[in-house]
C-alpha positions in Angstrom: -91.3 -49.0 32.9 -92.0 -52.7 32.8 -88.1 -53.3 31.8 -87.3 -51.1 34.9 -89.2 -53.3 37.2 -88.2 -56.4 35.6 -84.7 -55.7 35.8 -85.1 -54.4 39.8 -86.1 -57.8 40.6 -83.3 -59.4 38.8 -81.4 -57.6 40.9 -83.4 -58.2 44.0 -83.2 -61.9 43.3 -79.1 -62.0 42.5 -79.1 -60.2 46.2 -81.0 -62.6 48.0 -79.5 -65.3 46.2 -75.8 -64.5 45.3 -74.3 -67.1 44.4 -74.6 -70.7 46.1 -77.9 -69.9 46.9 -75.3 -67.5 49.5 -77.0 -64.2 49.7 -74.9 -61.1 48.6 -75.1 -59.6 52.0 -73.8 -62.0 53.7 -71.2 -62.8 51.2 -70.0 -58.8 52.2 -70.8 -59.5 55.8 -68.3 -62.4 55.8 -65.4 -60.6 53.5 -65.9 -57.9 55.8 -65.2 -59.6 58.9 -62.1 -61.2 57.0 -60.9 -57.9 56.1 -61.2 -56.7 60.1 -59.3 -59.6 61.0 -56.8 -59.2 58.9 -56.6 -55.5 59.7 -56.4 -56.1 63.5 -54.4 -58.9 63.0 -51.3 -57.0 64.3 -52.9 -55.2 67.1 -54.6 -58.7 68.5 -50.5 -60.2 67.3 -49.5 -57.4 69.7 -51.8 -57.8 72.7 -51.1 -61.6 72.9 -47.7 -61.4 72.2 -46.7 -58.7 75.4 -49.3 -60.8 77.4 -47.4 -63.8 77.2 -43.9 -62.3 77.1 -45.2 -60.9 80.5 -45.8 -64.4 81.7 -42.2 -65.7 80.4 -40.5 -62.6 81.9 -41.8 -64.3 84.9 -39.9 -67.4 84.8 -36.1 -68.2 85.4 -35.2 -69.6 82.6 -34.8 -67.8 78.7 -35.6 -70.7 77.3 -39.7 -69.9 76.9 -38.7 -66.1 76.1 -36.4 -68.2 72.9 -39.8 -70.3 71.9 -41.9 -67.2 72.3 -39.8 -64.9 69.8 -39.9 -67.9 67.1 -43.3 -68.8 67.5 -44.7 -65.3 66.6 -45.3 -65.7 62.8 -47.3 -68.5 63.3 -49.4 -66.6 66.1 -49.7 -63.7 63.7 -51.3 -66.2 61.5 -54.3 -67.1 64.4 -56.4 -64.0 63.4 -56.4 -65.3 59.5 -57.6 -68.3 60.8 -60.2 -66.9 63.1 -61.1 -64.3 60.3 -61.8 -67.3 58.0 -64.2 -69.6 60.5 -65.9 -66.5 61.4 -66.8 -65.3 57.7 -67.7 -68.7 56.9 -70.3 -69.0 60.1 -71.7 -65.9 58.8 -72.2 -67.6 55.4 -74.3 -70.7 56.7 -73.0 -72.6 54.2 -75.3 -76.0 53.9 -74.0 -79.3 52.6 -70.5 -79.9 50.9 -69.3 -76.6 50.8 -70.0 -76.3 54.9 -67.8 -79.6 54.6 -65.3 -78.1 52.7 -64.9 -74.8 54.5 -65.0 -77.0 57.5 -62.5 -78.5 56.9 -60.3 -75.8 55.3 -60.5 -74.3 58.8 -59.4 -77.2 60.2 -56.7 -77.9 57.9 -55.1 -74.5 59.0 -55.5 -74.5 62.8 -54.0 -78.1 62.3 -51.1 -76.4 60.2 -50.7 -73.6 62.6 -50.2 -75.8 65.3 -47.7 -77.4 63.9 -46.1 -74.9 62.0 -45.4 -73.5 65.5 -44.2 -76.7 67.0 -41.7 -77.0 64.1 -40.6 -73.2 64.8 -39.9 -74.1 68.3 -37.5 -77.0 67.8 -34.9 -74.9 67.0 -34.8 -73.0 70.7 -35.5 -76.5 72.1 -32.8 -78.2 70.6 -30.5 -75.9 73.2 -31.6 -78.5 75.8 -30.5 -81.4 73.6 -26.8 -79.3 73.0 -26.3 -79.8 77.0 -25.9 -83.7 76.3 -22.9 -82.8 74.8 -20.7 -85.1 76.9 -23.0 -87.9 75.8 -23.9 -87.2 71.5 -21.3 -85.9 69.7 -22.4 -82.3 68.2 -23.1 -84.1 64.7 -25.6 -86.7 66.8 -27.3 -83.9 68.5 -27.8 -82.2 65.2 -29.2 -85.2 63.4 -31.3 -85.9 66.3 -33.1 -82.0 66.0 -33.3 -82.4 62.3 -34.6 -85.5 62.7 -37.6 -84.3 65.2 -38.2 -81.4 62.7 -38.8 -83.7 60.3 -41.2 -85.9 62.2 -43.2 -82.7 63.5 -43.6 -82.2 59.6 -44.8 -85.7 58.4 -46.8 -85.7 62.2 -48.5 -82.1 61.0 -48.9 -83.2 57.1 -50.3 -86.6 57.9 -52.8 -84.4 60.7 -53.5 -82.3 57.6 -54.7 -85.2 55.2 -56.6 -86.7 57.8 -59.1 -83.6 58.6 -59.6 -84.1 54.7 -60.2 -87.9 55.2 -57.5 -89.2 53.9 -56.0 -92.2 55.5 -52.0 -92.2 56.0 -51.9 -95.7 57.2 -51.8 -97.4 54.2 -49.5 -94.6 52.5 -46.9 -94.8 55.8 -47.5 -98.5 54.8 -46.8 -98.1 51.2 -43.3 -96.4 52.3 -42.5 -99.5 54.0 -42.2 -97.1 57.5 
């Protein structure tokens, strides 16, 4: 009976103190709250997407209706992101790993944002087509490859900052 009890605490103590000194409870709490975000991710993806094709049905121009239809995988992506910093604030995470989860959260609201801006070049480069008359077709071209590829090194270089790594010296190092 002695093994019985000993083994209860055990048990007792793995629950209170999980892993990390994380308790197991809220280690389910915060996969569970994951797991709802992920489930209602298309439902929320949904709601937010007719709300704002409402308010670009609004407007004259089919330009915004053009950013709004590319920019919708990067908005389904939102409720991952919120699912994550919600699980971790249920975690209380103390000391590096609160850095690092920190800054994992970050990292992906940083690479949503620009993820998105990058997905909306491509209806915006329409606007850059009606110069025409003064870039030739291949300069136009160059010039929306060319801002797709500063949005990336702009969104990387936001990216390796939020983990503290400075991209002076390595823009430097390019000779940029």
């Amino acid at each position: 009976m002695n093994d019985l009890a000993e083994f209860w605490n055990l048990v007792v103590d793995v629950w209170q103190h999980g892993v990390g000194g994380v308790d197991v409870g809220r280690m389910a709490a915060a996969f569970g709250i994951f797991v709802l975000f992920l489930m209602l991710r298309g439902l929320l993806t949904r709601f937010l997407m007719a709300w704002l094709r409402l308010l670009t049905k609004r407007t004259p121009w089919t330009l915004d209706d053009h950013i709004l239809e590319t920019i919708e995988p990067p908005v389904r992506f939102v409720p991952v992101v919120m699912g994550l910093f919600f699980g971790f604030q249920v975690l209380e995470l103390e000391g590096a790993a609160a850095i690092m989860t920190s800054n994992l959260v970050r990292s992906l609201i940083a690479f949503t944002i620009f993820w998105a801006l990058f997905r909306a070049i491509t209806p915006l480069s329409s606007v850059l087509h009606r110069l025409d008359g003064i870039f030739s077709v291949e300069m136009v071209e160059w010039l929306t490859r060319a801002i797709r590829v500063l949005v990336f090194i702009i969104g990387a270089a936001a990216v390796l900052e939020v983990w503290g790594i400075q991209v002076g010296p390595i823009i430097a190092g390019f000779g940029l």
